[in-house]
C-alpha positions in Angstrom: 19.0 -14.7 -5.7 17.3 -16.1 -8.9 18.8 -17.9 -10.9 18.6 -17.0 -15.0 15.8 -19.2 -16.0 13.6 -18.3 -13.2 13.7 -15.2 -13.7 13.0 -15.1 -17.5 9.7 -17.0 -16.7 6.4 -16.0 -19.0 3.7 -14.1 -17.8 3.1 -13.9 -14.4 0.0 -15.1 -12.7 -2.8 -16.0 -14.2 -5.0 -16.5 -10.7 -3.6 -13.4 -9.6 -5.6 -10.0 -8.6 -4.3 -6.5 -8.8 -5.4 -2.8 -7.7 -3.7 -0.1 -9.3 -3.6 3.5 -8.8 -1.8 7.0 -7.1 -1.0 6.7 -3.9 -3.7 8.4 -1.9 -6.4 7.3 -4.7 -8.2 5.0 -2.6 -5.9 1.7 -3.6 -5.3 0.3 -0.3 -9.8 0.6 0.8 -9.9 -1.5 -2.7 -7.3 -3.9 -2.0 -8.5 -4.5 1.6 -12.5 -5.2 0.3 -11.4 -7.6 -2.4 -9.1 -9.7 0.2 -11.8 -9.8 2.3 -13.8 -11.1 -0.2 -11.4 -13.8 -1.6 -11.3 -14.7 2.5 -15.1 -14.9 2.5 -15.2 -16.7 -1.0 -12.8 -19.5 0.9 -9.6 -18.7 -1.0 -6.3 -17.9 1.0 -4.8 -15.4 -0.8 -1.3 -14.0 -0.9 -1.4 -10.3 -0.1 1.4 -8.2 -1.6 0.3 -4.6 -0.6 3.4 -2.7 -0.5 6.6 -1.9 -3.4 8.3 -5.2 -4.2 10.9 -5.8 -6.4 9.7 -7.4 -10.3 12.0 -10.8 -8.9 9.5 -11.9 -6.1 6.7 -11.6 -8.2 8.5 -13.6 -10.5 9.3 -16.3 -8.0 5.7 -16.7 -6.6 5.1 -16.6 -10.4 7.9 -20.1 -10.5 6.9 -22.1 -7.3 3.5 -21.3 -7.4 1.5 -20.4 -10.3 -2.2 -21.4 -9.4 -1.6 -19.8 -5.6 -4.4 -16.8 -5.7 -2.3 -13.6 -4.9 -3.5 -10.1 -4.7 -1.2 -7.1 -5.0 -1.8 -3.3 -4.6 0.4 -1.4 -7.5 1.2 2.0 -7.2 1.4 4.4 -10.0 4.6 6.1 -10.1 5.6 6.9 -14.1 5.1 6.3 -17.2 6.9 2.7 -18.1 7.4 1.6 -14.1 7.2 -2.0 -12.7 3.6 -1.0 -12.2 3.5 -1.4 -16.0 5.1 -4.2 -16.5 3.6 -6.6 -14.0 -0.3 -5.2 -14.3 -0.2 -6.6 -18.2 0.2 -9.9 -16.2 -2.6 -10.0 -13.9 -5.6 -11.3 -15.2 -7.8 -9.0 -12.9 -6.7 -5.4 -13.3 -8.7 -2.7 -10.8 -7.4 0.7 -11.9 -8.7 2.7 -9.0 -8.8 6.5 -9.8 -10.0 9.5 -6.7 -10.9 13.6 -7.7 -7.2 15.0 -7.8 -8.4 17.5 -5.8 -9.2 15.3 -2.8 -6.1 13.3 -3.6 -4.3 16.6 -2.7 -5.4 17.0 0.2 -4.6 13.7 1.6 -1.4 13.9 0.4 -0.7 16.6 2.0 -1.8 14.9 5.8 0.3 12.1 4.1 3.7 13.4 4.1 4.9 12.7 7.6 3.9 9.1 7.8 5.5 8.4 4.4 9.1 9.9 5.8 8.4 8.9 9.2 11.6 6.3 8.8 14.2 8.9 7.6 13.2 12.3 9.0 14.2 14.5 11.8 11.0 14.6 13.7 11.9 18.4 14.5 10.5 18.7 10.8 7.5 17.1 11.3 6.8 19.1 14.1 6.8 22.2 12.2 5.1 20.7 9.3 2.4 20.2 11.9 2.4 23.2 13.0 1.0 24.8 9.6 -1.2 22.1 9.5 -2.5 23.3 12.9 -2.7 27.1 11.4 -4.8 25.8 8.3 -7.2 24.6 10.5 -7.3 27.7 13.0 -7.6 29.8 9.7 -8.7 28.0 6.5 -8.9 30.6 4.3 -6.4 32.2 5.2 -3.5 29.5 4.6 -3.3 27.7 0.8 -3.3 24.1 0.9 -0.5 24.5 -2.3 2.0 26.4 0.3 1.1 23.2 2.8 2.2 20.9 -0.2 5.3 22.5 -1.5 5.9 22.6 2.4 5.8 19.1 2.7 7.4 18.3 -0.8 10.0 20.1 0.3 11.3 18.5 3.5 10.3 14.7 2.4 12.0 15.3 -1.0 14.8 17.9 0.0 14.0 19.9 -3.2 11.4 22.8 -4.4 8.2 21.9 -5.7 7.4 22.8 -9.5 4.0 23.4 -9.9 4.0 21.9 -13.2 4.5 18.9 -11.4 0.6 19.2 -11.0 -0.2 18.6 -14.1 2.3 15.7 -15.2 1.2 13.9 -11.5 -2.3 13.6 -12.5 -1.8 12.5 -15.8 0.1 9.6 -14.8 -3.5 8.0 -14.5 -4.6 8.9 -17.6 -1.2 7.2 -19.6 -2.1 4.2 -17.3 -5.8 4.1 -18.4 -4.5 4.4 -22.3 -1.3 2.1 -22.8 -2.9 -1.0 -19.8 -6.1 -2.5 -20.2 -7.9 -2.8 -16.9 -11.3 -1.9 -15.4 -11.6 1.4 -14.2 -13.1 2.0 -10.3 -14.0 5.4 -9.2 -12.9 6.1 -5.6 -16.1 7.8 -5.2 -18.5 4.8 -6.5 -16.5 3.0 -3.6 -17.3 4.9 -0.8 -20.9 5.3 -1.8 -21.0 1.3 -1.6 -20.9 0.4 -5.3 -18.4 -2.2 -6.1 -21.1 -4.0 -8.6 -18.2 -3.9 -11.6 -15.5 -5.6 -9.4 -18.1 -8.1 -7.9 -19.3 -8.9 -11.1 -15.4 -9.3 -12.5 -14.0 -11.7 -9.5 -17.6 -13.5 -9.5 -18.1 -12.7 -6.1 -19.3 -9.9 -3.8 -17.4 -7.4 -2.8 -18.2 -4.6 -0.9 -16.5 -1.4 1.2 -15.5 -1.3 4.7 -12.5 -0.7 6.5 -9.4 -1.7 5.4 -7.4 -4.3 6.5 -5.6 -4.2 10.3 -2.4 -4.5 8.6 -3.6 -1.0 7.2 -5.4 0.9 9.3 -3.0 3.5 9.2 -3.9 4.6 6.4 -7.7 5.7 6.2 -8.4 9.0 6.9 -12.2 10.0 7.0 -13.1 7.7 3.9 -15.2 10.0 2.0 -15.3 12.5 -0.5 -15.2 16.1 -1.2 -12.7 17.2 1.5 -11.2 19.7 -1.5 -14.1 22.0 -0.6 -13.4 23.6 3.0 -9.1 22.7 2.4 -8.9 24.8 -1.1 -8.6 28.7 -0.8 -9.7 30.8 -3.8 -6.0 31.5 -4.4 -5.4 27.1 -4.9 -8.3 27.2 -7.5 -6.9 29.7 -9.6 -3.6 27.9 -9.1 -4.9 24.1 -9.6 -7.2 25.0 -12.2 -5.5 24.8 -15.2 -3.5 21.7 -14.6 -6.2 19.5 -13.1 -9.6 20.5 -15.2 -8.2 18.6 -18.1 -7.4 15.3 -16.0 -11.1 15.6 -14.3 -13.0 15.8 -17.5 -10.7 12.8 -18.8 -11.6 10.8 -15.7 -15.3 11.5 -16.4 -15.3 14.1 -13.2 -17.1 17.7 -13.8 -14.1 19.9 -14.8 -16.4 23.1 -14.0 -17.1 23.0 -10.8 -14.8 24.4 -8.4 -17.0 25.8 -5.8 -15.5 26.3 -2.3 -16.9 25.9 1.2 -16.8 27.3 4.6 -16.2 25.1 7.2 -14.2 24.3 9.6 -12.1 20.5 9.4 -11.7 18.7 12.7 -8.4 18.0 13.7 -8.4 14.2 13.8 -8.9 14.2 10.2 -6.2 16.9 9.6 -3.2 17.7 12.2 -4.3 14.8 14.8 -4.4 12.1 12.0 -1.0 13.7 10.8 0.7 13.3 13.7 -0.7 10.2 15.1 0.2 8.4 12.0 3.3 9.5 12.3 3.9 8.5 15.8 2.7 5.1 15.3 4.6 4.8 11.8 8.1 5.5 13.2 7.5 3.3 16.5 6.6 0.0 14.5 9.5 0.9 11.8 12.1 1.7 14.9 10.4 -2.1 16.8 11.2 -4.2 13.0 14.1 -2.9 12.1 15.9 -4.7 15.3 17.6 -7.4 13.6 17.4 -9.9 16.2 14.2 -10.0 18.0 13.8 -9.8 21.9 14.1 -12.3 24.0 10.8 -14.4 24.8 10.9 -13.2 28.4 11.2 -9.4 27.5 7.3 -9.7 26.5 6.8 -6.2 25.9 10.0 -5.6 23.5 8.4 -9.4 22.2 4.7 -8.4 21.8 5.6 -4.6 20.2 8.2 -6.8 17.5 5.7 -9.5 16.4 3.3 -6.9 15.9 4.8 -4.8 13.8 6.7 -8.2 12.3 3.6 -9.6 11.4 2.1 -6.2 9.8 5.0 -6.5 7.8 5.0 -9.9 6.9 1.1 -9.5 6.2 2.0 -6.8 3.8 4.4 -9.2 1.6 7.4 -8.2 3.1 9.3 -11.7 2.4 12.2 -10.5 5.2 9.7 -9.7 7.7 7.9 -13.4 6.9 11.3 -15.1 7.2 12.4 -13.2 10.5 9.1 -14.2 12.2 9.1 -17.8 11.2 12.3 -18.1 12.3 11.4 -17.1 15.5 8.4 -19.5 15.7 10.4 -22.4 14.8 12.0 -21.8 18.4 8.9 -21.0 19.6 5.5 -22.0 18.6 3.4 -20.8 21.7 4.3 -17.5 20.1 1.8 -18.5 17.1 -1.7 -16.5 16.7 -3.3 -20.0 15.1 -2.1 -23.2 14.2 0.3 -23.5 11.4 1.5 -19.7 11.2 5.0 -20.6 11.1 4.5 -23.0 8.0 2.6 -20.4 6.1 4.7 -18.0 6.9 8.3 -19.8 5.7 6.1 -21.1 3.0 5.6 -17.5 1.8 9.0 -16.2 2.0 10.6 -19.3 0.7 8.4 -19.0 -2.9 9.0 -15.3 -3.0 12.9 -16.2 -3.3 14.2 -15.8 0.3 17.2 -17.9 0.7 16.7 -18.2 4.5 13.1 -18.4 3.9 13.8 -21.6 1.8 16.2 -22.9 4.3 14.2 -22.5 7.5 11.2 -24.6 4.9 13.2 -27.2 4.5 14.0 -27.7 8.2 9.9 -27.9 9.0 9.7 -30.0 5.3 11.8 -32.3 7.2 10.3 -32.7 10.3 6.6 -34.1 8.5 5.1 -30.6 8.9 4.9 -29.3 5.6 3.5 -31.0 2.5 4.7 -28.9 -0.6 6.0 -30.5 -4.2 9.1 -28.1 -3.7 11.9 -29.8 -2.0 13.4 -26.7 -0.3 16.5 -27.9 1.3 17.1 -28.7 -2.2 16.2 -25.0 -3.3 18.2 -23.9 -0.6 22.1 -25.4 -1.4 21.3 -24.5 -4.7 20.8 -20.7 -4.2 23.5 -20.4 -2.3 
């Protein structure tokens, strides 16, 4: 818990990257080239890339200010943390993706997002219309797919107005937060020039991450095409032809194709995200890990452990260290467990600060904090 003055420190940090953006906008492709970048460029960045509470970023903000740190913000309304911790950065990427196309991801989206908290009898019969989209395209609207999937991750109907007040949510962004604007499409056509020239180093496309594989579909453009039926257009029309023309898309040109979609990028990605979503989040939830000689329980919980503690996750960083404090052949390279204590202990993590202190005092970790000290007095 941070203590008062902590957490009314000023603005948070200056060597500090952000991408910002709807989910599904291309955020996480942008995020993953500009770490790899920072990597190439011989800097060691912190990577936040999922929702974190305002207090760690405050805390990495306290104990270490000139630590490079790169976070992926998601857009979720007008006023939100997103807000309030972007005006901070000093590199703002505000990635923004053809609403149309956004749609359609989101829509393959939906059973990964709830894949922690929903019966999977639901997403068997979300799949299933999925499965009848693609045996029939035009014969199935991608809106009744969405308000489908609305409906069982949010346990509520779907306004369609909701359209229109979704998409502008990029728009407020763009007019109350200064930062530099990125086209999803310029990105997947290779051209990152304005972020390059911004960071002062290159940056280019490729595939995201490992720690976020999951969530790249077919990385491209213009899906919205063969997925829309004639009966979405005269639907999304209205709402979304004023956000494209304020994002500089053409708000005119709505003109469908007929092809077929193959099933790994629709149903197969789906459900396969899925699958692999609720195995890693049923492996890290254990609260104690398995023992070292149960080595596949082991391997399946540092994997998804480290995912987790690669995404920012302070608990996940704290729970792993802990675990290679007791057992360092476990380690992937030299010096995990410090990093990794190191992390959890500046993002505020009382056990994170106390298992730092214990390798502080054995000689193997050189920091100005003294964390046993940080430790007593959190607690």
């Amino acid at each position: 818990m941070l203590n008062r003055r902590r957490s009314e420190g000023g603005a948070i940090g200056t060597n500090w990257t952000c991408v910002v953006g709807m989910s599904k906008s291309g955020t996480t492709a942008l995020f993953s080239s500009i770490a790899r970048a920072m990597r190439a460029s011989d800097l060691d960045p912190y990577l936040l890339h999922e929702k974190y509470r305002l207090e760690q970023y405050r805390s990495l903000h306290w104990y270490c200010q000139e630590q490079p740190l790169l976070a992926k913000l998601l857009l979720t309304r007008k006023g939100g943390v997103s807000y309030h911790l972007a005006e901070n950065f000093r590199h703002r990427f505000h990635i923004v993706r053809d609403p149309r196309d956004r749609l359609v991801s989101q829509v393959l989206d939906f059973p990964r997002m709830n894949a922690g908290r929903r019966d999977p009898e639901q997403v068997r019969e979300y799949i299933k219309l999925i499965q009848a989209k693609e045996r029939s395209p035009r014969e199935h609207n991608l809106l009744d797919l969405f308000a489908a999937g609305w409906k069982f991750a949010r346990e509520t109907e779907f306004d369609y107005q909701m359209l229109g007040k979704l998409g502008n949510l990029s728009l407020q962004f763009a007019r109350d937060v200064n930062a530099t604007m990125v086209r999803y499409e310029d990105m997947v056509a290779g051209d990152l020039e304005v972020v390059s020239d911004q960071l002062g180093m290159r940056v280019e496309n490729g595939r995201p991450l490992e720690s976020q594989r999951l969530v790249l579909r077919s990385g491209a453009s213009g899906a919205w095409r063969s997925w829309f039926t004639p009966q979405d257009v005269e639907t999304i029309r209205p709402y979304y032809a004023p956000i494209l023309e304020s994002l500089g898309y053409p708000a005119d040109d709505w003109q469908l194709e007929d092809r077929q979609f193959p099933p790994e990028l629709g149903s197969q990605y789906a459900q396969q995200n899925y699958d692999t979503q609720r195995a890693e989040l049923a492996t890290v939830r254990v609260t104690q890990p398995p023992d070292p000689g149960e080595r596949p329980a082991l391997a399946a919980w540092l994997s998804a452990t480290r995912k987790r503690a690669n995404d920012g996750d302070a608990g996940a960083a704290t729970r792993l260290a802990e675990l290679l404090l007791e057992h360092e052949e476990e380690q992937i390279h030299p010096g995990e467990c410090e990093r990794l204590a190191l992390f959890a202990a500046r993002s505020g993590n009382s056990t994170g600060m106390k298992i730092a202190g214990i390798i502080q005092s054995s000689g193997r970790l050189n920091d100005a904090v003294d964390w046993t000290r940080e430790y007593n007095a959190s607690t």
